[in-house]
C-alpha angles and dihedrals in degrees: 000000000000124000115225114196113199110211125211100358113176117251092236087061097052099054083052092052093053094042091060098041084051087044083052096047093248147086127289091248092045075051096058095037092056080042093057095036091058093049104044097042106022121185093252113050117120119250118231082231095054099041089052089042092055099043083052089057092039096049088046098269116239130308124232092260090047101053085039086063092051089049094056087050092052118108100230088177099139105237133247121266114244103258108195090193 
C-alpha cells in the first residue's frame, strides 16, 4: 500500500480530525483514510462497465447475427505464458 504524508495542516484541523475519528470509534489515520476513501471512490459514482452496459440496452443491444459477427472477428489465439528467463 502507498504512504501519503500531509504537509502543514492546521491544528484546528487536526482536533477535528481526531474528534470525529473518537466520535467513529477509530484513529485518527483509520479517520482520514475512510475520509479519502469516500472521496476518491463514492458509492455512487458510475462504472465504465455499467455506463457502456446501459447505452448498449438503451440503444436495443445486439442482435444474434451482430454479436456472431464480432465473434468471427475475435482473436481466439490462446496467449502466451509469462516467461521471466
Amino acid at each position: 500500500m502507498a504512504n501519503v504524508t500531509v504537509r502543514n495542516l492546521p491544528d484546528a484541523v487536526h482536533r477535528a480530525l481526531r474528534v470525529r475519528a473518537a466520535h467513529h470509534g477509530r484513529s485518527t489515520e483509520a479517520e482520514i483514510r475512510a475520509i479519502l476513501e469516500m472521496a476518491a471512490c463514492p458509492p455512487e459514482r458510475v462504472k465504465l462497465g455499467s455506463l457502456m452496459a446501459s447505452i448498449a440496452r438503451e440503444a436495443g443491444g445486439l442482435t444474434d447475427a451482430e454479436a456472431e459477427q464480432f465473434n468471427q472477428f475475435r482473436d481466439k489465439t490462446p496467449a502466451e505464458p509469462m516467461s521471466f528467463e
